[in-house]
C-alpha positions in Angstrom: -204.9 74.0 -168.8 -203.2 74.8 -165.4 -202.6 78.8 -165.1 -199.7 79.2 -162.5 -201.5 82.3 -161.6 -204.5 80.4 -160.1 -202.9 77.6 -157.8 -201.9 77.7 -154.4 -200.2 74.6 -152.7 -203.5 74.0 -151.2 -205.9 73.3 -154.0 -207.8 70.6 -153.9 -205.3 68.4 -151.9 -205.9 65.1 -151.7 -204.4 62.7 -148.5 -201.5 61.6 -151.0 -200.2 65.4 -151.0 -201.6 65.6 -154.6 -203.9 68.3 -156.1 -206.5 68.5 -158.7 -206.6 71.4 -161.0 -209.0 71.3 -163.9 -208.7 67.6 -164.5 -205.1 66.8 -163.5 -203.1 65.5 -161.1 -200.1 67.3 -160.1 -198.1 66.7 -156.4 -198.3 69.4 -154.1 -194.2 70.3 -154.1 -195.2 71.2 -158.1 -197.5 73.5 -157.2 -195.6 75.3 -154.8 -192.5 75.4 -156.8 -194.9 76.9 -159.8 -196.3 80.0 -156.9 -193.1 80.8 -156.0 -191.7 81.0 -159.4 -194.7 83.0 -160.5 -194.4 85.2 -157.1 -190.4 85.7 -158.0 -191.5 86.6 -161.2 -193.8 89.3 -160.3 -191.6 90.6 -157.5 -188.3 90.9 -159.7 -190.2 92.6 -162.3 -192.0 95.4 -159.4 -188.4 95.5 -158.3 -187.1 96.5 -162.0 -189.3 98.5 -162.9 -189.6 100.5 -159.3 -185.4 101.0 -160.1 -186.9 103.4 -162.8 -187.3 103.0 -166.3 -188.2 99.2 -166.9 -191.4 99.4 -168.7 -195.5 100.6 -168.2 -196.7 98.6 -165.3 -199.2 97.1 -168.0 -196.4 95.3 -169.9 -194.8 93.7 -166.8 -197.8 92.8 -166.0 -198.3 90.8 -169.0 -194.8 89.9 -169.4 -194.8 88.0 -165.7 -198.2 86.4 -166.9 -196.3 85.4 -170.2 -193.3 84.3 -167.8 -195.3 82.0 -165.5 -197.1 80.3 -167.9 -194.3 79.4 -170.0 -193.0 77.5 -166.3 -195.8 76.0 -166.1 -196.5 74.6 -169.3 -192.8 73.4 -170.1 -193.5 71.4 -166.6 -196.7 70.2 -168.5 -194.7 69.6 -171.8 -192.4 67.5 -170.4 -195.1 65.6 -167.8 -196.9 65.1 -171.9 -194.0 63.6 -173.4 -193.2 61.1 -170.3 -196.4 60.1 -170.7 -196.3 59.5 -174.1 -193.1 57.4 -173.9 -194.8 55.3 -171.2 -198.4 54.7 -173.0 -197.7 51.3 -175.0 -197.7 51.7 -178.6 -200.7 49.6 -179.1 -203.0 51.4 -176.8 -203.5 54.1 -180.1 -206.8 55.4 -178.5 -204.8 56.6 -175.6 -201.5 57.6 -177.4 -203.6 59.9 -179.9 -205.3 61.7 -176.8 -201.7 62.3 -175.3 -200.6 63.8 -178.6 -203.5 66.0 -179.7 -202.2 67.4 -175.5 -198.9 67.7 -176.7 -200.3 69.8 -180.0 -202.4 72.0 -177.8 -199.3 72.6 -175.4 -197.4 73.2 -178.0 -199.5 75.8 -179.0 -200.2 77.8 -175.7 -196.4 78.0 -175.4 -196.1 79.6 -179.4 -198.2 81.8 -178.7 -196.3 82.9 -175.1 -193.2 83.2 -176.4 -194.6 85.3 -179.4 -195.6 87.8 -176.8 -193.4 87.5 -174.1 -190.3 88.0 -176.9 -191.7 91.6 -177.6 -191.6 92.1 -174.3 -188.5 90.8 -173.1 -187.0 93.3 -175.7 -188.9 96.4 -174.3 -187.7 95.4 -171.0 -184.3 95.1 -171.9 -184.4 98.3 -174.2 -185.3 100.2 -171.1 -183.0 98.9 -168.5 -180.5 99.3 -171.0 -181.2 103.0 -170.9 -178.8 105.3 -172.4 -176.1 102.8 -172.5 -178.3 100.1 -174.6 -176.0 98.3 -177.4 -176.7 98.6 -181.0 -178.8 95.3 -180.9 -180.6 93.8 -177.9 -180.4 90.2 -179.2 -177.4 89.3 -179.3 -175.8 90.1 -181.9 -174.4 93.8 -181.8 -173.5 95.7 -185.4 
């Protein structure tokens, strides 16, 4: 699994601008898209929370983790499901290896968006404040 947290645009490059992390392939311009996006992350969040009241330093820290990876591993999801749709339906071997990857994405991603949801709602109960609504999502009493 590829953990936005541990690439930089120069991992493993190869002379065709690609990189290899754990196993797979991905093109150099992925990589740095998926830093920055983990960096914006993490700076919005220091930025939020240095404003005063959004969250322990813990939880942001966890809920940027949570962020990031859930980038990443849509950007994997969808990479999973192209290949699918391109692996001929009588290669079965093949297809069957691409879906028990889609399964196991599938999962990693449940489980970040049960913790990042938590999260999400601590972070918007306290830059809410004083002047948070009766319901923080979505659907005010």
């Amino acid at each position: 699994m590829i953990d936005a947290r541990s690439l930089s645009a120069t991992d493993s490059l190869e002379p065709n601008g690609r990189s290899d992390v754990d196993g797979e392939h991905i093109d150099s311009e992925h990589v740095d898209r998926t830093v920055a996006k983990a960096r914006a992350v993490t700076a919005w969040l220091d930025a939020a929370q240095s404003g005063g009241r959004a969250g322990r330093p813990s939880d942001l820290g966890a809920l940027s983790a949570d962020l990031s990876d859930l980038y990443t591993g849509s950007t994997r999801y969808q990479r999973l499901v192209d290949a699918l749709l391109e692996t001929p339906p009588t290669e079965r071997e093949s297809a069957a290896d691409t879906v028990v990857d889609l399964k196991v994405e599938l999962q990693h991603l449940a489980w970040h968006i049960r913790s990042v949801t938590r999260r999400l709602e601590r972070l918007a109960d306290d830059l809410y404040g004083d002047d948070e609504p009766d319901d923080v999502e979505g659907t005010k009493a």
